[in-house]
N, C-alpha and C positions, 0 to 999 in steps of 0.2 A: 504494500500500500504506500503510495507517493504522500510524505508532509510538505506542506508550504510553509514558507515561511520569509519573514521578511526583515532587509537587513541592510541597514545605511540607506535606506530608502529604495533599496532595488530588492523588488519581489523574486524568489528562485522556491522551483520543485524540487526535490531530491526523491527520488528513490532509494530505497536499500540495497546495496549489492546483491545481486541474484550469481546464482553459478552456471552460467550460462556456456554449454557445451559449444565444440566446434560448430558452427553449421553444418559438415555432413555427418556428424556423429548420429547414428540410429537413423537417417535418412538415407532415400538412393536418388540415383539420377537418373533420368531416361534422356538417352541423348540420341538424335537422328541425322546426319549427316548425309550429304548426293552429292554425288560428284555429277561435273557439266556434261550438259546431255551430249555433244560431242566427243567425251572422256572415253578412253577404250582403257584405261588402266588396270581397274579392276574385274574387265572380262578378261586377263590374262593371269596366266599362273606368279611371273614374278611381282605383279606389283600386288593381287592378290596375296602371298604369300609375307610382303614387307608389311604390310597393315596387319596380319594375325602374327605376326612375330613382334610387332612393335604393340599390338594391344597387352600380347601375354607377359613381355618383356616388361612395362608401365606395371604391370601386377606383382612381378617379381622382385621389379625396385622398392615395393611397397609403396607408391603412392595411391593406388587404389586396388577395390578389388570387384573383379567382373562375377559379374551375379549369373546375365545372360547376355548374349548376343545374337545376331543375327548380320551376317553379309551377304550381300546380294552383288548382282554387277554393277546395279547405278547408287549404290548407298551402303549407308551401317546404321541399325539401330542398336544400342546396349544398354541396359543397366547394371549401373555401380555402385559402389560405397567409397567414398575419398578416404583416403587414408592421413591420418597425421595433419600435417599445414597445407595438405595439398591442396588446389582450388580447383572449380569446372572451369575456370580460366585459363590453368596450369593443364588440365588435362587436355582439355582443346589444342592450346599451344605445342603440349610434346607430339600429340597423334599428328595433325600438320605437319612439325616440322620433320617428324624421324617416317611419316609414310612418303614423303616429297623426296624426288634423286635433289643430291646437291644442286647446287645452278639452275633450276627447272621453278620456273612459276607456281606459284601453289595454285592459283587459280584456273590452272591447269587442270588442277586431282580432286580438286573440293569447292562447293560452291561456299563464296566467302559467309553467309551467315548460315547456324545450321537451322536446317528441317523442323525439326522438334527439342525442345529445353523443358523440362519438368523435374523442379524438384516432390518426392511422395514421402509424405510422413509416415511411418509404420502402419499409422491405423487406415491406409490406403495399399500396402501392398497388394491385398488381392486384387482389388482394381488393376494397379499396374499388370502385376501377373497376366489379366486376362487381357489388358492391352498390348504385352508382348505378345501375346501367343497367335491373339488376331492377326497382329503383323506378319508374326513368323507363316502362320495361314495362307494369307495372300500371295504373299510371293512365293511360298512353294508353290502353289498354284501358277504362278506368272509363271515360273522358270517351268515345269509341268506342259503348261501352254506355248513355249515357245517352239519355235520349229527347230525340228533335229539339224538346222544346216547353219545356226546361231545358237550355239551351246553356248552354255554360260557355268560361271562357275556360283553356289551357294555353298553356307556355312553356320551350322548352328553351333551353338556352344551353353552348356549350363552346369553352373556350379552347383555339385550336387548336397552340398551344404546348404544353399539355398533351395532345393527345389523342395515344393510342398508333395 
């Protein structure tokens, strides 16, 4: 509960110190990312391959930790837990810069804002839950429905600590 009070003629609130967690502490993030619709990167095995090396590599440093994911050819959807001081700014930043070859435009590989940002508090996981899966749905479905002469690469991934 905030006191007022007043003091040399200038009115101030004070609150009580509260112990107020990190921001991603007990939260996750659902983050959605597309690369430009002229991008071919992720319909090929190596740049495919530097994006799942460089998300699980991010989990290994411990700055976060991957709950689920999903890659498709034109995007990434996942949800995470930040780890420590890490930010969804920090985490944006490292996927950009370590899935981007050196020298090469980022706006190249990713469209510059992402897709989808949502922070879910606990008492909304199941919700998120059933909005990965609807995604994860879809686009199996897309890649499903594409024609055998445009293969494309998909990729799920879930922690099985998190799965209900």
């Amino acid at each position: 509960m905030a006191t007022f009070s007043h003091s040399i003629g200038y009115p101030f609130a004070q609150e009580p110190p509260t112990p107020f967690s990190a921001p991603s502490q007990g939260f996750l993030y659902e983050v959605s990312l597309r690369t430009p619709l002229y991008s071919q990167w992720l319909k090929e095995l190596p740049g495919f391959h530097r994006l799942l090396q460089t998300l699980f590599q991010g989990e290994l440093l411990g700055q976060y930790e991957l709950v689920d994911l999903v890659v498709w050819p034109e995007g990434l959807f996942v949800r995470l837990s930040l780890k420590g001081s890490s930010s969804l700014s920090d985490f944006l930043t490292y996927l950009k810069e370590r899935t981007v070859p050196a020298g090469e435009p980022s706006f190249d590989y990713w469209v510059a804002e992402p897709q989808w940002l949502r922070l879910v508090p606990p008492e909304r996981f199941e919700e998120s839950e059933r909005h990965f899966l609807s995604i994860l749905q879809r686009h199996q479905a897309e890649m499903i429905d594409m024609a055998p002469a445009s293969p494309g690469l998909f990729f799920y991934y879930r922690n099985q600590w998190h799965a209900s």
